[in-house]
N, C-alpha and C positions, 0 to 999 in steps of 0.2 A: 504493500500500500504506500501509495503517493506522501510524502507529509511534509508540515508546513506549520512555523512558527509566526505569533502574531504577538509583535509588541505591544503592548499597550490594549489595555479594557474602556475606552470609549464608545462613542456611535461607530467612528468608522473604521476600529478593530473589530468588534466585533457583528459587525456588518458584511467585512471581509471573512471573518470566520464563518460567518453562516452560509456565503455564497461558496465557500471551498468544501464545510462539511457536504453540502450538498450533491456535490460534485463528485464524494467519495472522498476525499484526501483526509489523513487524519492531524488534526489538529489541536495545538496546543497551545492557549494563550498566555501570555506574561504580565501579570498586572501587580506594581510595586504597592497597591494600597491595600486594605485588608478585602475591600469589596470593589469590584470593576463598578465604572459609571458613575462615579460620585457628581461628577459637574454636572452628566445630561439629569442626575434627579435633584441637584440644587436649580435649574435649568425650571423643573418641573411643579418647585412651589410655588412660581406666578403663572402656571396655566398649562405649562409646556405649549410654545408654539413651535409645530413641528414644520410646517413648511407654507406657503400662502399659494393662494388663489390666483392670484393675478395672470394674465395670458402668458404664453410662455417668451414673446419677445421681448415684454418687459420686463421679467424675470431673470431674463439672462443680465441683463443691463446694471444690473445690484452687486454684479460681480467687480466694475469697473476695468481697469486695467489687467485681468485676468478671463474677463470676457472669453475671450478667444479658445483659452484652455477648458473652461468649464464647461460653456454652454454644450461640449459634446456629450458631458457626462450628467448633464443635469437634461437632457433628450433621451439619452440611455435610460435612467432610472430617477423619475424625475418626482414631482408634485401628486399624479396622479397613481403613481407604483407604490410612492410612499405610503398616502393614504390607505392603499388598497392590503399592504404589509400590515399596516396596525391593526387595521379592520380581522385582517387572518391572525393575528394573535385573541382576538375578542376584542380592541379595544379600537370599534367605529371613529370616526374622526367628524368632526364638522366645522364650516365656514363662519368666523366672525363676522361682526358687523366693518370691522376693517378690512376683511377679504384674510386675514391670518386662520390659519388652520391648527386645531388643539383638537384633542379625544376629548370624548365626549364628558371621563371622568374628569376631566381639566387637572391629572396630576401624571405624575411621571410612574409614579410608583407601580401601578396595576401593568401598566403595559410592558415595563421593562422587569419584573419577575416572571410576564408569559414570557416575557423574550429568554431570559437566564431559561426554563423549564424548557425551552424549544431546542436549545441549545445544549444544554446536556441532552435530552431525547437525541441529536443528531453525534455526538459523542463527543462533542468539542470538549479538552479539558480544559478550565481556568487556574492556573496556578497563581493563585494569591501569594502579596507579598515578598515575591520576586522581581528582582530590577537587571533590566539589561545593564551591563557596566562596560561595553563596547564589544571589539573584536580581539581572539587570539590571532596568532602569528601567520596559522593555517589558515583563516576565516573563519573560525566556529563563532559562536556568541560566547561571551561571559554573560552570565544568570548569578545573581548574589543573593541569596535567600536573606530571611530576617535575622541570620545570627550570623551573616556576614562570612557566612563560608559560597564562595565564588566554581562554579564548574562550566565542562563546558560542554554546549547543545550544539547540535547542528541541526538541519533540515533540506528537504529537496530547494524548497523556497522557503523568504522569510518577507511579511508583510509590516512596515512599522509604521505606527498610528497612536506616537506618544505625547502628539498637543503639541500647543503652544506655549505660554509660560503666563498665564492668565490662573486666576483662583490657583497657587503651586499646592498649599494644604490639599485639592485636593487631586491630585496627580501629574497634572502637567507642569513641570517647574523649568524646562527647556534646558535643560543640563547637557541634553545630546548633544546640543550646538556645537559644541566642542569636538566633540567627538567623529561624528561627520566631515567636521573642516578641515580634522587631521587627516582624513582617506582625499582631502583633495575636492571635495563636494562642496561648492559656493554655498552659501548661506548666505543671506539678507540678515543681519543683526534683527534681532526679535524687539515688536514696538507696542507699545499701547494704542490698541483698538477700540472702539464702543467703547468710551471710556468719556469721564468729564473733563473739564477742561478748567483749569487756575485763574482767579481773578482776584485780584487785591481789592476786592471790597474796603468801606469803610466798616468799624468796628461797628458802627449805628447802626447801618444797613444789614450787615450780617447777622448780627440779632434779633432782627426785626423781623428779615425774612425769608433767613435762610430754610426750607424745606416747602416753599410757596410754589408753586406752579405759573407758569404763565402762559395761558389758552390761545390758540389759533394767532399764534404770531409767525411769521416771518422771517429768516437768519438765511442772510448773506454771508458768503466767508470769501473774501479775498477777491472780491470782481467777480464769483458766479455767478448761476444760477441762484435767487431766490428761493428758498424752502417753505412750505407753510405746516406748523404744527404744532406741538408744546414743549417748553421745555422746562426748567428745574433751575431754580434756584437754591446753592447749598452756603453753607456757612464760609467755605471757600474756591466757588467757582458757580459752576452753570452745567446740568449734565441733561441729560434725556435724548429720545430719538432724533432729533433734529439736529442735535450736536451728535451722536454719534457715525449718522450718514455722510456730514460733511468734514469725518476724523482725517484723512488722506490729504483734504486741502490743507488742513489745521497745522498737522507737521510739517507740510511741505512750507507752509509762511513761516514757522517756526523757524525750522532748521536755514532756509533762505536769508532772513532778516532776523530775526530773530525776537519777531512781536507777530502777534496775528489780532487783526481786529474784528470781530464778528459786529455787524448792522444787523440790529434786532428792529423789524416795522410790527409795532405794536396794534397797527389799523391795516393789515393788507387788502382787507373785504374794501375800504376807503383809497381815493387817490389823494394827493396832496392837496390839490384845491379844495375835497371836501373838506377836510381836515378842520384847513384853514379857516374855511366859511362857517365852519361848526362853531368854532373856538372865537370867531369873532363878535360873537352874543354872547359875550360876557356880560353879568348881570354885576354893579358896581360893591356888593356887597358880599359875592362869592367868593372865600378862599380860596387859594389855586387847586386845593382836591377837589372841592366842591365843582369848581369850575370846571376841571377836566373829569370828572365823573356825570356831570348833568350835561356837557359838550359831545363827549365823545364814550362815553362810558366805562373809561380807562379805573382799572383797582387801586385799592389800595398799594400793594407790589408794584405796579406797571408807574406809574407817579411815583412812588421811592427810586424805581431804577432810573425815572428822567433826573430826582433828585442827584442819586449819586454822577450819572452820565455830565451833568453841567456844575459840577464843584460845591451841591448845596443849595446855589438860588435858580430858579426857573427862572428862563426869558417869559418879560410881558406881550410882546407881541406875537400876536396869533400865528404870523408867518414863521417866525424864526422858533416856534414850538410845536409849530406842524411839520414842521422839515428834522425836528431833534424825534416827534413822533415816529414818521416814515423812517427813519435811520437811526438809532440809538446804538455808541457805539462801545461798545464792552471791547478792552484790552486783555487778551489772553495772556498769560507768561508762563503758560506751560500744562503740558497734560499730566494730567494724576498719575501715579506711580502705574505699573504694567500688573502689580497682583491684587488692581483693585479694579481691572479691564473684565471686560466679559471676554474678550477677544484678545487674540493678538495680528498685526501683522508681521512681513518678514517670512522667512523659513528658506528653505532648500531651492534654488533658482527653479523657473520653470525648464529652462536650457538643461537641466542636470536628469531630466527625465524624458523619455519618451511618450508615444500618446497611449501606455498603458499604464503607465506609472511608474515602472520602471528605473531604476537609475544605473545611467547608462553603463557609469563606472564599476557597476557591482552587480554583474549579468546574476538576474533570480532574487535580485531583492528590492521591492517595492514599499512605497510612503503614500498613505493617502492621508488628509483631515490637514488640522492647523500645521502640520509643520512645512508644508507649503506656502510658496511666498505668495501668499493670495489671504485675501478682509473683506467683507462683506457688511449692510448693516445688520440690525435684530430685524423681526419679522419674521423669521423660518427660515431666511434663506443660510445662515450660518448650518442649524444641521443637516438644511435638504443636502447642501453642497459637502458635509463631512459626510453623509449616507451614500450617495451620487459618488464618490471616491473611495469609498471601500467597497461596493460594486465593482467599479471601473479597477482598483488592485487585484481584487480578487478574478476578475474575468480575465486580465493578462497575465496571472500566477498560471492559470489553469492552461490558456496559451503558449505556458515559456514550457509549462508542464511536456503537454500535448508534443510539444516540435522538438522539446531534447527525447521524450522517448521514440515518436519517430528518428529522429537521428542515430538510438542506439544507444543514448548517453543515461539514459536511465531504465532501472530495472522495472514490467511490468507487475 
């Protein structure tokens, strides 16, 4: 029998394990925590969103500059595959009101213990609390159990799926980085993804309103594209979906200059002239919240951040506080540390792999999921696209499989 070691117990270790056990090949995974999946079922105390709705051309487009690479694999085994996987474990899936896709128990927990129960039924072993700790001389793996005694494994193939370096408590801490760089394999230094972003608030403001939300606004970053949607006020920065869609411009003004300004338009549904013509019936006895809550119906929060945006005093003319409205401009000075990221970018070049995943330099050993230099935002599409690549490992394991035993090179 065929076999085949799998580093790492996430989505797309053990995604690649089910599509080999299937296959026949026997399998044996490596997971350094006491229990695989720990991120995908912290992942699953806000709902689990597993993958979204949206058509598939603008699905692919979330990938960004990895576009190219992914959209084949998210065609292969895509939004509708996925669903139709949960569904066959018992756990149906269904469409939010955003077009995100969650099961129907909205938790992680039910679906990924049918999943563990399928997976042993299929024979796959999970060996807990083993760490790969690179390669011997010959190519075997080193495997270091929990009392730190080190041996070594081999396999027909090996598939590795051990993250990015995002939440490390709970298994992905990116320590491989190393380790790969030394066999000669590019890497992209590991960055903070979906992640918030630093702001030197005033100590006032901070106080006041840090954990507030602010609704259906707008975030420009750097001369793009406009955003509309919510985002988060914290005690030190601004975080939520809208800041993390536009994380890849964020570092790139960063690392460029070394500021990035995000224009928040607090009125997008409004143009600036309405703004202005709003604001210009002011009633003489209105305090400036008064006035911008009964003009334009701006919060509490949204008026504190014009506050802090202009040094404490508001402009009195309507013009010159419709245009601070339309534009408010928050100075970033840096992204929140990387084990505070949902995500990471960064990982192993795309160039370092072929289009099965493959890495070229180490014919029979394949990476799929975060350690690829490829980010995504939240939504689904982070795990569609770590499922979609442990698929796509697994289908050219079984391929390199297939051609060395035609060739001869391996035993039936």
């Amino acid at each position: 029998m065929r076999t085949a070691r799998v580093i790492g117990g996430g989505p797309a270790g053990l995604m690649a394990a089910e599509v080999l056990a299937r296959a026949g090949v026997a399998i044996t995974v490596h997971e350094r925590m006491p229990s695989p999946g720990r991120k995908f079922l912290l992942a699953g105390h806000g709902g689990l969103n597993l993958t979204h709705s949206e058509d598939r051309d603008r699905f692919v487009t979330r990938y960004g500059a990895s576009t190219d690479r992914i959209a084949p694999m998210v065609e292969g085994f895509g939004p509708d595959d996925l669903r139709e996987w949960a569904a066959d474990l018992g756990e149906p899936t269904f469409v939010g009101t955003s077009g995100r896709v969650f099961p129907q128990a909205l938790r992680a927990t039910p679906l990924f213990r049918a999943w563990l129960t399928r997976l042993a039924e299929l024979g796959v072993q999970i060996e807990r609390r083993t760490t790969w700790t690179g390669w011997a001389g010959n190519g075997s793996l080193l495997i270091t159990d929990e009392d730190g005694e080190t041996r070594e494994v081999s396999s027909d193939v090996t598939v590795f799926a051990l993250g990015g370096a995002s939440w490390p408590h709970l298994g992905a801490d990116g320590t491989w980085v190393g380790q790969f760089a030394e066999r000669g394999i590019d890497v992209t230094p590991l960055e903070a993804a979906n992640v918030g972003v630093r702001v030197a608030w005033s100590e006032v403001f901070a106080n006041r309103f840090a954990g507030t939300p602010l609704k259906n606004v707008s975030v420009t970053v750097a001369g793009g594209e406009p955003r509309r949607g919510e985002i988060m006020l914290t005690a030190s920065g601004v975080e939520g979906g809208l800041i993390y869609a536009r994380g890849a411009s964020i570092r790139a003004a960063l690392a460029t200059t070394g500021r990035c300004v995000l224009e928040v338009d607090l009125r997008p549904e409004l143009s600036l002239e309405d703004v202005a013509r709003r604001l210009g019936k002011r009633r003489p006895k209105d305090s400036a919240s008064n006035w911008l809550r009964r003009a334009i119906g701006l919060d509490p929060a949204s008026a504190g951040l014009l506050r802090e945006a202009s040094g404490g005093t508001l402009p009195h003319d309507a013009a010159a506080i419709a245009a601070l409205i339309k534009a408010v401009p928050i100075e970033v000075t840096g992204t929140m540390p990387i084990d505070r990221a949902i995500s990471t970018a960064g990982g192993i070049a795309w160039s370092e792999v072929d289009e099965h995943l493959m890495l070229r330099r180490l014919p029979g050993t394949f990476v799929a999921g975060e350690m690829l230099d490829w980010e995504a935002p939240t939504g689904g599409y982070l795990l569609q696209a770590s499922f979609s690549m442990g698929v796509v490992a697994a289908q050219g394991a079984l391929a390199w499989l297939a051609d060395d035993a035609a060739k001869g090179s391996l035993s039936p």
